[in-house]
Each structure stands twice: as structure tokens, then as C-alpha cells.
N, C-alpha and C positions, 0 to 999 in steps of 0.2 A: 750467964745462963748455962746450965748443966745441958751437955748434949748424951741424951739417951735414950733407951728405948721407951716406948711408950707402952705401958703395960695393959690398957685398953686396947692397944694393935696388938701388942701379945696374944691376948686372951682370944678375940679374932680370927688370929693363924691358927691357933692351937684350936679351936673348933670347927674351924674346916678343916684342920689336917685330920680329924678326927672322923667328921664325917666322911670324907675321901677313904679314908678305912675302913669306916660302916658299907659303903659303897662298893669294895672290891672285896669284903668279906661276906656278900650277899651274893647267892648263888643269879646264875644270872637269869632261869626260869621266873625266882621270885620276882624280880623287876618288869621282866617285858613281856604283857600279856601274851599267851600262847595262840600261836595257828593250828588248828588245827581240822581235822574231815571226819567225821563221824556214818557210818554206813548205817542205813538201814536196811536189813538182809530180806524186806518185804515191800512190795506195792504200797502205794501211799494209799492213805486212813487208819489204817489199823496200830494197835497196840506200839510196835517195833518202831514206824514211823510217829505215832504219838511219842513217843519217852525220846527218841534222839530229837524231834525237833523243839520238845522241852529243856533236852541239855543247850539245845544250840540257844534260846533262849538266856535262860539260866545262866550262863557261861558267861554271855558278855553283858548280860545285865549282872553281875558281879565283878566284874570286871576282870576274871582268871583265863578270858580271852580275847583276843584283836578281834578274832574271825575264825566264823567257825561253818563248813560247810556243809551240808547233809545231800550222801546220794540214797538212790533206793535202788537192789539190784533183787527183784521178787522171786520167786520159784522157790517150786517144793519144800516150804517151811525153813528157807533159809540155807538151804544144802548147797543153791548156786550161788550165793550169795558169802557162805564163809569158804568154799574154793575159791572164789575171787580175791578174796579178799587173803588171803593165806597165801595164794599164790603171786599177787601184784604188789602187796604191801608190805613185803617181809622186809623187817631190818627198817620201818619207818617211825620211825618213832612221836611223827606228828596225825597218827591215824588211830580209830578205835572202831568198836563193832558192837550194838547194841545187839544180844539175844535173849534168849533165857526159855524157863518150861519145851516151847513150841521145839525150839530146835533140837532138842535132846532128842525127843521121841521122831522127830522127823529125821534125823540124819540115820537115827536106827533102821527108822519103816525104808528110807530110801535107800539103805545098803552103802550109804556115803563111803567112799574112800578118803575122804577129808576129815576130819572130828575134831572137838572140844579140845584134844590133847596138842594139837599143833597151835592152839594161839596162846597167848600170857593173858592168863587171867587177872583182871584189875578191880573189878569187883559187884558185887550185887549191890541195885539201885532200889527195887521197889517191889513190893507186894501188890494183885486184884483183883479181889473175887469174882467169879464168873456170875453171869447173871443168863437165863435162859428167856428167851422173847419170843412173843407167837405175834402175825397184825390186828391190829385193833378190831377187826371186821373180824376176826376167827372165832369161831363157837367153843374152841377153848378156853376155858377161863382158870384153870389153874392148872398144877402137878398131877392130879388124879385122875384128871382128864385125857392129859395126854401119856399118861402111863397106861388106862384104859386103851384106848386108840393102838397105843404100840401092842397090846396084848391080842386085840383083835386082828389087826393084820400089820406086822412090822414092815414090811415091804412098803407097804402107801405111807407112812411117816415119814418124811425125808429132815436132815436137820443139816441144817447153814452153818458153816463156821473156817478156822484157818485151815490149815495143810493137814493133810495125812497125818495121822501118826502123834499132833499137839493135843495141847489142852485143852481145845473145843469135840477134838474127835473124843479123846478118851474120857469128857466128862458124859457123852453122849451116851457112848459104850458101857457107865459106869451106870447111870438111868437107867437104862435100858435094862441090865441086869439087876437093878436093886427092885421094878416092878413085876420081876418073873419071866420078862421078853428075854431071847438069846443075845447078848451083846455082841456076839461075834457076828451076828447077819443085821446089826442097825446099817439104818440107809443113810450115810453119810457123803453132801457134798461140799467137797473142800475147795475154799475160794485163798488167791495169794493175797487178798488185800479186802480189808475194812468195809471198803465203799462198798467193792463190789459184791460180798453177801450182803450188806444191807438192804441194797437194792433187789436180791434176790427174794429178801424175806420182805420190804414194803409192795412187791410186784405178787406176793402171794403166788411165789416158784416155788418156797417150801413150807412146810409146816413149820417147821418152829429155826428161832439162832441161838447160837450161844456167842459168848465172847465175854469181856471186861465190858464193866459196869461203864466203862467213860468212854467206851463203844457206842453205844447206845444212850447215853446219857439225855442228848436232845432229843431225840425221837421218842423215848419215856414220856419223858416232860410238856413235851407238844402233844402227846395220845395218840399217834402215830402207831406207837409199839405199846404190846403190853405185856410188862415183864411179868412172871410168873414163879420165879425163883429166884433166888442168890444162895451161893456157896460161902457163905459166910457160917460162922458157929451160933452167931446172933444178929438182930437187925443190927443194920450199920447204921452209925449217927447221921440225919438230915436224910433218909435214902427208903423211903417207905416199898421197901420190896419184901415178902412173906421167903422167911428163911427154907432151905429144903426140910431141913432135922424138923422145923413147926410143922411143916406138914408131911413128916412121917416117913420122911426120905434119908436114909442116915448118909449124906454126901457133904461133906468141907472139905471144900479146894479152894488153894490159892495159884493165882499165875505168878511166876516172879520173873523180874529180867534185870540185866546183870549189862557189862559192858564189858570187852576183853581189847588185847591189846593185837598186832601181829606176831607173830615170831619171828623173832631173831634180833630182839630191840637188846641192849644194854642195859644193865642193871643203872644206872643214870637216866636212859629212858625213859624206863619202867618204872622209877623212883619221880620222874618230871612228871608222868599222867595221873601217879598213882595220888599222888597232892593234890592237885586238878579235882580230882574228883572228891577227896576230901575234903577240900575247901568247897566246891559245890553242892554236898549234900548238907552242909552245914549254913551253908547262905540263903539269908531271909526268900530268896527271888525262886529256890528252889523247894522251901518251905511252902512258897507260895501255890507251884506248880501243886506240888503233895493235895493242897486241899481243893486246887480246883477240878482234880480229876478225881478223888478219890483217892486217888493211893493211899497205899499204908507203905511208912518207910523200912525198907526192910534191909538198911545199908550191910552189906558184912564185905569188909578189905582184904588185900594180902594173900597169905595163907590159908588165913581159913575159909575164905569162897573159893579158893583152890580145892582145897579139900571137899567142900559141900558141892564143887559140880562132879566131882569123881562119885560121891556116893547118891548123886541126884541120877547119872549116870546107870548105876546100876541099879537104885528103886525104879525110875520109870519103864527101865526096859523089862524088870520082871511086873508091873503092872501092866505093858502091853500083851506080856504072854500070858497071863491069866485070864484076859477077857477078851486072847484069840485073835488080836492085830499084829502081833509078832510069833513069828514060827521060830521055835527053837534051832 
């Protein structure tokens, strides 16, 4: 009997040694789900804490993480919240910061010494139209209504929505002046968190709210609230709300939010999250999230949402000074 190798044990080794190959030639991010902490730079309910606690979601129901944490650190549209996080998180490269719209015009209105330009941008998440609500018990029933009301005395309209300076003050602002009232004297009060203008506007504290459509989404639905606009260009699919432009309001706004990174991560870092997130807005779990809130996917990566928050940067702060929320 021939003593030799056996070429079925050959074939074998040479396939594990193969794999073991496969194994040390894969980066090691791709292998072992990520940790990681995601901030929400707002009070829970609203928009900022919706979208991070749908990544944290999302994330490990795709399995792109172990674990994944969500804080909320609220104030002034986010101002206290990316100091924080700019200044404790730098050079962390298992951290992220959901913003977008709101914190632009709020780090403006609040004179921030902090800005957009101190984190690494990683990329935009999601587009959603604002939708304006009055309570179900209000004698308003639509746009014209309360365009009338503001025309007669601006002072007694009071309107609900985020921080200073966001996307609920300035669509507010932007009403206000497309019916003839002065935009610059609407009566705006600005809540840090979701809940609690809801509850301002179901206690019939103020006349009317604004915010994202998946804000309000149950209180619509239940009759609770009745919306009366959406900033949309058309109805939205499944979402029976009467467009502004239908009735005669030429207003289409979207809110967008975006995720950034700290500064002072490593381009390895920065290349570990920026995957992450790639691989998350492409996953069924995250698709899923899109349709139950409404969103529209508004992904854009890299560079060029680097680019679009620099010149988001400078549209909103010359829309704040046009309609007298920001002084030159």
C-alpha cells in the first residue's frame, strides 16, 4: 500500500487555508458588529429623538450593530447639545449626532460659538414635510382661517413648535407673511421637545402647531388634532392632509436631518461610520422605518452633504434675515 497524501485532506487544508485568508483580508469593522452611542441634541418626542431611536432600531435589527445607545441632551434647538458633544466626544470614533434644518437656523438665532464646521459630516438621512395643526374643538377649519385671525390681530395667534430660529418658527414666519400679517412680530412659542408642545397644543395653550407629519401622526388619526396644511408640493401618498399651494399658499418646505460624526476621528473612523450608515439606509429594517413615519429618503453621503450643509448654512441664515428673525 502506497503511503501518501490524501488528496481529499488536501483539498480540505487548502480551503481553510483559504478561508483564514478571507478572514484576515476583511476589515475588522466588517465582521464585528459596531458599538456605538448616538445623541439626540433634543428632549424626547420629537423629530431628532424619532430618527436616532429609529437608527438605534434599524442598526441592530440589521445586524451593522452589537449595541447601540441613545442620549438626549435638549436646549435651544440643539446648541447645548452639539457643544456637548464637540467638546466630550472628540476623536471618538464610536459616537454620532443626529441634526439637521432646526439646528442651522438655531445655532445662528443663538449666537452659538460652536457650529456645523467643528463635526465630520457623515451624512443626510431623511426628508418631512411639515404639517400645521389646530385642536379638534377649534373654530378653525382651515388656512384661510387662520390667515384671517393673524390679519386681525397677530399678537393673539400664538403658534407651538421647536426652538427658536428651526423650521417650525420660520415656516410660521413664512405664513404669516405670505397672508399679509408682519412675519417679523408672529407670536411664536418654542418648546425643546415633541411631547411637550403637543401637549401645549391638545391643552388649547396655543392656537395652532407645526412640526413633521409623524409628529402628530396619532393625534390626526385619533381626531384629536386637525391638521390643516402640509408643505408638501402635492398630496402625499395614504396622508389625506389639503396641500398649502391647494389652498392658495405658495409654501413647500421640507425638514431634513442628517447624522454627523465628532471631530478629530481618523479617516478609518470616519470611513468605519460612514459604511454604517450606508449599509443602514439600504437595509429592508430601515426601509421599513421610511414608510412608517413617512419619511422621504433623502440619503446624500461624503462630500456632498458636506457641501449641502455649507450652502444650507448660508440659504437659511439669509431666509432668517428676510423675514426679520436674524439681524444682520
Amino acid at each position: 500500500m502506497k503511503s501518501g497524501r490524501n488528496p481529499t485532506r488536501r483539498y480540505f487544508l487548502g480551503a481553510a487555508g483559504v478561508a483564514c485568508l478571507g478572514i484576515l483580508a476583511v476589515p475588522a469593522h466588517a465582521q464585528q458588529p459596531l458599538e456605538l452611542k448616538i445623541m439626540a441634541p433634543a428632549n424626547p418626542g420629537g423629530g431628532w429623538d424619532q430618527t436616532a431611536r429609529s437608527m438605534q432600531q434599524a442598526l441592530v435589527a440589521a445586524g451593522i450593530a452589537r449595541s447601540v445607545q441613545v442620549t438626549n441632551v435638549g436646549g435651544a434647538g440643539g446648541s447645548v447639545g452639539i457643544a456637548q458633544f464637540v467638546n466630550s466626544a472628540k476623536g471618538d470614533g464610536s459616537q454620532l449626532m443626529v441634526n439637521g434644518f432646526v439646528m442651522v437656523g438655531a445655532l445662528a438665532m443663538n449666537k452659538s460659538p460652536v457650529t456645523l464646521d467643528q463635526v465630520t459630516p457623515i451624512a443626510r438621512l431623511t426628508d418631512e414635510y411639515q404639517v400645521m395643526v389646530v385642536p379638534a374643538n377649534s373654530p378653525i377649519k382651515n388656512l384661510k382661517d387662520l390667515g384671517d385671525a393673524l390679519k386681525a390681530n397677530i399678537a393673539k395667534v400664538t403658534f407651538a413648535g421647536g426652538s427658536a430660529g428651526g423650521i417650525d418658527h420660520i415656516m410660521a414666519a413664512l405664513f404669516a407673511g405670505s397672508v399679509g400679517a408682519d412675519a417679523a412680530k408672529v407670536n411664536y412659542v418654542p418648546f425643546s421637545g415633541g411631547g411637550e408642545s403637543l401637549a401645549a397644543i391638545l391643552g388649547g395653550k396655543v392656537t395652532a402647531g407645526i412640526s413633521g407629519y409623524s409628529e402628530y401622526e396619532g393625534q390626526i388619526k385619533s381626531g384629536k388634532l386637525r391638521a390643516i396644511g402640509i408643505t408638501s408640493s402635492e398630496r402625499r401618498p395614504g396622508i389625506d392632509i389639503p396641500t398649502f399651494k391647494e389652498q392658495g399658499i405658495d409654501l413647500v418646505l421640507a425638514n431634513w436631518r442628517s447624522v454627523v460624526a465628532p471631530p478629530g476621528i481618523t479617516p478609518e473612523q470616519k470611513k468605519v461610520l460612514a459604511d454604517a450608515i450606508d449599509r443602514l439606509v439600504k437595509s429592508p429594517a430601515w426601509k421599513e422605518v421610511l414608510a412608517q413615519k413617512g419619511w422621504e429618503d433623502a440619503y446624500l453621503p461624503g462630500d456632498a452633504f458636506a457641501d449641502f450643509l455649507k450652502k444650507e448654512a448660508v440659504r437659511v441664515n439669509g431666509v432668517l434675515k428676510s423675514i426679520g428673525l436674524l439681524k444682520s
